[in-house]
C-alpha positions in Angstrom: -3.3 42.7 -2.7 -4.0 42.6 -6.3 -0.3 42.1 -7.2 -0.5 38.7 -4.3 -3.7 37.6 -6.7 -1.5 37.8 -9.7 0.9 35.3 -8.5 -1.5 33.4 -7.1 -3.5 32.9 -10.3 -0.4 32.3 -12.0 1.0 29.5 -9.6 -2.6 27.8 -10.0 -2.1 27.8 -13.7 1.3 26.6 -14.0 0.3 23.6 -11.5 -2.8 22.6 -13.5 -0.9 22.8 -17.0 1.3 19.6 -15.6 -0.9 16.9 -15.6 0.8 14.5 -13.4 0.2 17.6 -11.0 -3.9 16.9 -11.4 -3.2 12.9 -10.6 -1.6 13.4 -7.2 -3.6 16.4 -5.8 -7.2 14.9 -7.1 -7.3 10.8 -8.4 -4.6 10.2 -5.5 -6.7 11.3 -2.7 -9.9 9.1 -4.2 -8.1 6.2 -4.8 -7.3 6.3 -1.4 -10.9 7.0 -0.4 -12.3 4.0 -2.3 -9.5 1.8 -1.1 -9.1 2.0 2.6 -12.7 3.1 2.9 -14.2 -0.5 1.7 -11.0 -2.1 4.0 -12.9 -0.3 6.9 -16.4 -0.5 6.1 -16.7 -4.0 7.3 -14.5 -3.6 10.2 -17.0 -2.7 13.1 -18.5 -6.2 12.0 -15.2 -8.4 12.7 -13.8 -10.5 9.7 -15.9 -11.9 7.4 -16.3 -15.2 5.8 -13.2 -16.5 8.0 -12.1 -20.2 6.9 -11.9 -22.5 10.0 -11.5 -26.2 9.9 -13.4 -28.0 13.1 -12.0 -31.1 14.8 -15.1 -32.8 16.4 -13.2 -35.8 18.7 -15.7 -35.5 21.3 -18.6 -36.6 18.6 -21.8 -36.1 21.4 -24.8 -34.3 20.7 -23.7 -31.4 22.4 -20.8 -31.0 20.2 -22.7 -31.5 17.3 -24.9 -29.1 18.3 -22.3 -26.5 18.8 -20.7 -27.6 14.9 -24.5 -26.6 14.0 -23.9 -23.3 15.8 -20.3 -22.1 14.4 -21.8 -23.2 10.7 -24.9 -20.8 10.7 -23.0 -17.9 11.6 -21.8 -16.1 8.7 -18.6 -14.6 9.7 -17.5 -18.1 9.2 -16.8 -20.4 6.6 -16.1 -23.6 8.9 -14.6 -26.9 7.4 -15.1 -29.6 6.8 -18.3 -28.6 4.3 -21.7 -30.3 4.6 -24.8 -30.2 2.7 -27.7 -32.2 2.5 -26.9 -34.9 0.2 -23.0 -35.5 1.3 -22.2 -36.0 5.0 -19.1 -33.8 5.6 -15.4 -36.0 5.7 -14.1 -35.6 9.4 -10.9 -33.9 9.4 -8.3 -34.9 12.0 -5.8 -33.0 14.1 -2.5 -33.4 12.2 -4.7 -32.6 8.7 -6.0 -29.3 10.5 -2.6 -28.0 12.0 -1.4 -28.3 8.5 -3.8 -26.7 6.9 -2.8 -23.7 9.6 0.8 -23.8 8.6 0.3 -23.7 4.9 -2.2 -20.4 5.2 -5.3 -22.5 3.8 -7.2 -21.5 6.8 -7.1 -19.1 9.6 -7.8 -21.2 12.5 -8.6 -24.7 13.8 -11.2 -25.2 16.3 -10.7 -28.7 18.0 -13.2 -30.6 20.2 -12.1 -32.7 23.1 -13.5 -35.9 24.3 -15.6 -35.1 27.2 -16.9 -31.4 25.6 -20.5 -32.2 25.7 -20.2 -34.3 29.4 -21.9 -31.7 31.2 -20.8 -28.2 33.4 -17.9 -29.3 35.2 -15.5 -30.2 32.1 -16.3 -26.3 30.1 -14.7 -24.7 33.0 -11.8 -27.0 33.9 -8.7 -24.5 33.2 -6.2 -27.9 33.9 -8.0 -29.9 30.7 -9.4 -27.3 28.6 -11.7 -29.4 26.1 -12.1 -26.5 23.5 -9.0 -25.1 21.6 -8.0 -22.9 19.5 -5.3 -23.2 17.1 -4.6 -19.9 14.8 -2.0 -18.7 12.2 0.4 -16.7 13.7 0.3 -14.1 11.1 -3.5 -13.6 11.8 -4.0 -12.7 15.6 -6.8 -10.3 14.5 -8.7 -13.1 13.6 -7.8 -15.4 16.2 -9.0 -13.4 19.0 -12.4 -12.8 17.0 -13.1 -16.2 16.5 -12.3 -17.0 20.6 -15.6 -14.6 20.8 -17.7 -16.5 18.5 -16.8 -19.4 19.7 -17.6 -18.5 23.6 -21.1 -17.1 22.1 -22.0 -20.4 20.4 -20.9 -22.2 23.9 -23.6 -20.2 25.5 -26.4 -20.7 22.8 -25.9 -24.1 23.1 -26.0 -24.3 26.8 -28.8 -22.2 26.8 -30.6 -24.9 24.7 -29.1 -27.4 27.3 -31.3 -25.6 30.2 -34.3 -25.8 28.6 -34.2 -29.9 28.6 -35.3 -31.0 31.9 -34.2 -34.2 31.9 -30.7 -33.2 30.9 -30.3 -30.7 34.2 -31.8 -33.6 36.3 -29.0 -36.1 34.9 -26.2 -33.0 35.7 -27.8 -32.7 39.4 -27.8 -36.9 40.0 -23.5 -36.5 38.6 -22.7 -33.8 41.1 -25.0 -35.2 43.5 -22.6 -38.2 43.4 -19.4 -36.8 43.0 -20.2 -35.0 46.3 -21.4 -37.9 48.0 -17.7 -39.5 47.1 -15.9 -36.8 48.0 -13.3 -37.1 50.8 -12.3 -33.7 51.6 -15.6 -32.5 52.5 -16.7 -32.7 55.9 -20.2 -33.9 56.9 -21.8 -30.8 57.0 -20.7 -29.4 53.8 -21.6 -31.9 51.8 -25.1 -32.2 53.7 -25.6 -28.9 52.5 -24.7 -29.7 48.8 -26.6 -32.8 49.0 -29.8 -31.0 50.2 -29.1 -28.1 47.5 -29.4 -31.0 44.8 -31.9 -32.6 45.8 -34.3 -29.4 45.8 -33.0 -28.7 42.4 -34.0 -32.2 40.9 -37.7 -31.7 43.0 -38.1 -28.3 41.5 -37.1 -30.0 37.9 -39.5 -31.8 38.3 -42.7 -30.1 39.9 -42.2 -26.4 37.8 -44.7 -25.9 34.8 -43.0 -26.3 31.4 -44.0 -22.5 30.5 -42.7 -20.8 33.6 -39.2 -23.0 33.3 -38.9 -21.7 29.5 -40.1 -18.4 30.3 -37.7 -18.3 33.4 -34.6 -18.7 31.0 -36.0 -16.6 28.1 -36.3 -13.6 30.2 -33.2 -13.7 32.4 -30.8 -16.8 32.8 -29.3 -16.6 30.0 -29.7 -13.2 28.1 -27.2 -11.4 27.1 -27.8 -8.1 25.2 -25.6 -5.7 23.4 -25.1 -2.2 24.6 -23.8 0.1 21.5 -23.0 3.6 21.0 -25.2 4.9 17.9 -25.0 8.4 16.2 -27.8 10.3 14.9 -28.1 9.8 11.2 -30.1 11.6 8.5 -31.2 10.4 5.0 -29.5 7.4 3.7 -27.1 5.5 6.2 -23.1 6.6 5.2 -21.0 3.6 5.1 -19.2 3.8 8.4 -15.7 2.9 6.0 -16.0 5.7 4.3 -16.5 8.1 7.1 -13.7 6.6 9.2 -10.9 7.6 6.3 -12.4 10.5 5.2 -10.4 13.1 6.9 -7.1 10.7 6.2 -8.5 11.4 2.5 -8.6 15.2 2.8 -5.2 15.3 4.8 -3.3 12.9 1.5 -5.1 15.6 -1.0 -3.6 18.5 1.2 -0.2 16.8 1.5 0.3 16.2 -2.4 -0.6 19.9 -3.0 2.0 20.9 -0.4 4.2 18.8 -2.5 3.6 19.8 -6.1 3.7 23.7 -4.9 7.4 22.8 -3.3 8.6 21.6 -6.0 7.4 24.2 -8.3 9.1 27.0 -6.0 12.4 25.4 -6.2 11.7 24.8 -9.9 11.6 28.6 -10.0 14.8 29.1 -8.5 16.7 26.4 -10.5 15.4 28.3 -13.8 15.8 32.3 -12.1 12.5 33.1 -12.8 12.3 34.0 -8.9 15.6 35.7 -8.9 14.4 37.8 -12.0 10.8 38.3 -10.6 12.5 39.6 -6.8 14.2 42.2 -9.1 11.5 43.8 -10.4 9.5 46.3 -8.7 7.5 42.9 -6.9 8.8 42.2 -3.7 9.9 38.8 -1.9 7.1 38.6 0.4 4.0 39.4 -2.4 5.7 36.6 -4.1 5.9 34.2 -0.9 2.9 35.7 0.1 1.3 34.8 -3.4 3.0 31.1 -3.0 0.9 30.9 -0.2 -2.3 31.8 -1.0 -1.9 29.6 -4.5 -1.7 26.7 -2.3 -4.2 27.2 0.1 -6.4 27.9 -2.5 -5.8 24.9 -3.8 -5.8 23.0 -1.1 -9.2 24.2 0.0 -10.2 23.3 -3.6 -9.6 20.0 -2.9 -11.0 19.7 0.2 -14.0 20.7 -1.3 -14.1 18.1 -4.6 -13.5 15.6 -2.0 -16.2 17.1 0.0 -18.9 17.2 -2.7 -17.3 13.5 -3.9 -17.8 12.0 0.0 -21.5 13.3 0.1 -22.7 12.6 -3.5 -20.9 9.1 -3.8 -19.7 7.9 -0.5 -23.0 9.0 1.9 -20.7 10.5 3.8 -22.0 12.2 6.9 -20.7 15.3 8.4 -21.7 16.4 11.8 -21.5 20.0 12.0 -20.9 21.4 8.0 -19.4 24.5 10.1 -17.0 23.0 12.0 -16.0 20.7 9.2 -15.2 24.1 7.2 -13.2 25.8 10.2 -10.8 22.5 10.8 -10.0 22.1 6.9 -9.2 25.9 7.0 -6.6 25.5 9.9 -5.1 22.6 8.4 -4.7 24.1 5.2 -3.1 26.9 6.7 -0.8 24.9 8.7 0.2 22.4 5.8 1.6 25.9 3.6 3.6 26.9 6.2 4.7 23.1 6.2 5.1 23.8 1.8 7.0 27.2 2.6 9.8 24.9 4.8 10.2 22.0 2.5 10.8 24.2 -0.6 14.0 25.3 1.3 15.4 21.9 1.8 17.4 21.2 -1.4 19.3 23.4 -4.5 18.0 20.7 -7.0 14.0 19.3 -7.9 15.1 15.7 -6.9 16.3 16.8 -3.1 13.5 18.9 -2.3 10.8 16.3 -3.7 13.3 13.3 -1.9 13.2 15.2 1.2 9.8 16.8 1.1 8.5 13.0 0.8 10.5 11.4 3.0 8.9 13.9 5.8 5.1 13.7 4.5 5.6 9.9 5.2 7.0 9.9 8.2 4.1 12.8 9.5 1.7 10.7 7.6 2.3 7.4 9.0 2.8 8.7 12.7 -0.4 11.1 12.2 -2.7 8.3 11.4 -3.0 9.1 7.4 -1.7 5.4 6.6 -3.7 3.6 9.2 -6.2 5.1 11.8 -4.7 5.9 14.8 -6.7 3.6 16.5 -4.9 0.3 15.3 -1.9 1.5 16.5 0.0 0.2 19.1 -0.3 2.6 22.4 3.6 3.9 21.9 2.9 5.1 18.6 -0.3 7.0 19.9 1.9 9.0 22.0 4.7 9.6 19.3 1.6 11.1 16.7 0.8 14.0 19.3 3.9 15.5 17.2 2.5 15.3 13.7 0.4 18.0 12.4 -1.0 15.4 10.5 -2.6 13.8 13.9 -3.9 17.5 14.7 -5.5 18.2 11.1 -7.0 14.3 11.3 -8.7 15.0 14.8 -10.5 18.7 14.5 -11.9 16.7 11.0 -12.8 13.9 13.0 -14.3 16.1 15.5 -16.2 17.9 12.9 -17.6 14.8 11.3 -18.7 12.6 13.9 -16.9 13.2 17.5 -19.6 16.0 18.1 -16.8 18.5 19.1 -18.2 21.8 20.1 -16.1 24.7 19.2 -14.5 24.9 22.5 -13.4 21.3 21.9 -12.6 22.3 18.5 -9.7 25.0 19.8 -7.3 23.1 21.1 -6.3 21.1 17.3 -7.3 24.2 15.6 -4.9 26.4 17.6 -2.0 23.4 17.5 -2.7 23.5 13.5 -2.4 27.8 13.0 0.8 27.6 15.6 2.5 24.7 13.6 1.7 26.8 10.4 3.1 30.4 11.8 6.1 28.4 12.6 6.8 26.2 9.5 5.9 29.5 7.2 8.4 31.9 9.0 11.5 29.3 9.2 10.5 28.9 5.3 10.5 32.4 4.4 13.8 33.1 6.6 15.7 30.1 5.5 14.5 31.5 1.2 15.8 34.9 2.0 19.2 33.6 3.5 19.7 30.9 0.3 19.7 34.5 -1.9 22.3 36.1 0.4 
């Protein structure tokens, strides 16, 4: 055993004396961190500060009223600008299309005539009197702002109930429209009639405070029904604890990396041939290959840890947990070392090829992009990647609540994957000496 600590303390200095070593295993990782983590942090809220240019060409009160609506929320930065000393300069529908196709704005909201005419025309499929017209490059925010939008349509409807006068106009309009109608038959439209007709007498007889109390409390309430997580001490910044284990996994990868490439550095030079002909064997050499990068790869895992807390607020569910799944995935990811090292005679075709499958495992495990954004095809492809495995039992550790019986099944996928990589690596080294 002491022989294995040997080696191991004398990979771990020959990777820290090559300093370009120390960028990709530790400043790597954190850029990463700081980067995607502020991409994410804002994305439970939707976009932010979208640009979208309004075509009014309805011009009622209601529609204005709705303008009012879109401009006080602050996801949005509608157009055309207003304040209270300059009247804002319409904008038509040819301006606001090509706005769209030059990329000035995300999306044009245009106002039909007839929007504000009452009930009949905000659900009419045939003549839709509210569009949307969005950059096709920005979908995202397209479908987000179809949700704003239907949430000031309701506000402002909301405010439309509470005017009396307006509901007794909308009653009289259907009133008459049924009373014109042809394809009713006398006792249908009796029955309509008679509906109206108690409406506008209840209009008019109900006390102002039950009416407005009658919509606050039920006709038009909508509330939100979210999924919170217990949080101690300062709130983390949801960002940062979304990419966190895509962090760890990058800092783990780029140690798998720089030990490769030293192993096959060794063999280029015959330092490992001279060292297997001493009284060391191969496997406290391999053995010590192993444990140097484990090491460090636990070492990383726990700057990033300490970095994540201190600087990032980053929550961790159960610090236990958190500790087994880096453990597996370390183990797993120098097994993963031990194979690439074996993939090339020359530095360049081991670090080409070593790379080129990190990418792939990295962009199909969710370290590029959560898993979550992906489309559901590529989901199903990432069940392959170890990197997928080592991301979940983190996640699970951090904020999915696993238990440890939850926590077995990516644990015991991660210590398989890593048995296997580290004995076709150790079998394919010893052949390459025969």
């Amino acid at each position: 055993m002491s022989i294995i600590m040997a080696l191991a303390r004398k990979d771990l200095k020959v990777l820290f004396a090559e300093k370009s070593n120390l960028f990709w295993v530790f400043v790597f990782p954190g850029m990463y961190a700081l980067f995607f983590g502020a991409v994410f942090s804002g994305a439970g809220d939707g976009p932010s500060n979208m640009r979208v240019v309004v075509v009014d060409e309805d011009g009622s009160d209601f529609s204005e009223a709705f303008v009012s609506r879109l401009r006080a929320n602050e996801a949005l930065a509608v157009l055309p600008r207003a304040d209270a000393n300059t009247p804002a300069k319409p904008i038509d529908r040819t301006d606001a299309l090509e706005r769209i196709r030059k990329g000035k704005v995300a999306a044009a909201v245009i106002i039909g005539e007839g929007f504000g005419e009452g009930f009949a025309t905000w659900f009419d499929t045939s003549d839709p009197k509210l569009q949307i017209a969005s950059d096709p490059g920005r979908q995202m925010e397209g479908a987000y702002l179809k949700g704003l939008l239907a949430q000031a349509q309701f506000e402002t409807m909301g405010e439309r109930f509470g005017d009396r006068d307006w509901m007794r106009g909308q009653m009289r309009s259907w009133r008459s429209e049924i009373a014109d109608a042809n394809d009713l038959g006398f006792a249908q439209s009796q029955v309509f009639l008679s509906f109206f007709d108690a409406m506008d007498s209840f209009l008019v007889d109900v006390n102002d405070n039950v009416y407005a109390s009658g919509l606050d409390e039920g006709m038009l309430n909508i509330g939100n029904l979210s999924v919170s997580k217990e949080q101690t001490g300062e709130s983390p910044q949801e960002g940062f604890q979304i990419t966190f284990p895509q962090t760890i996994l990058w800092g783990i990868l780029m140690s798998v990396i720089c030990f490769a490439v030293s192993i096959i550095k060794e063999r280029m030079s015959g330092t490992f041939a001279r060292v297997c002909i001493g009284p060391i064997g191969q496997s406290h050499i391999l053995a010590g290959k192993g444990l140097a990068c484990f090491v460090t790869s636990l070492f990383v895992v726990g700057m990033l840890f300490a970095g994540g807390k201190l600087i990032f607020k980053v929550q961790i569910g159960s610090v236990a947990l958190f500790g087994l799944a880096a453990t597996c995935t370390a183990v797993c990811f120098v097994g993963l070392m031990m194979l690439i090292s074996t993939l090339g005679k020359t530095e360049e075709s081991v670090t080409g090829a070593g790379m080129a499958i990190i990418m792939l495992m990295a962009m199909f495990g969710g370290a590029m992009l959560p898993l979550f954004v992906m489309p559901s095809w590529m989901q199903r492809i990432s069940h392959i990647s170890p990197v997928k495995w080592g991301i979940y039992a983190m996640e699970g550790a951090i904020w999915r609540q696993f238990s440890l019986a939850e926590m077995l099944l990516p644990c015991g996928i991660l210590l398989a994957v890593g048995a296997t990589f580290f004995a076709l690596g150790v079998l394919m080294l010893r052949r390459a000496r025969l």
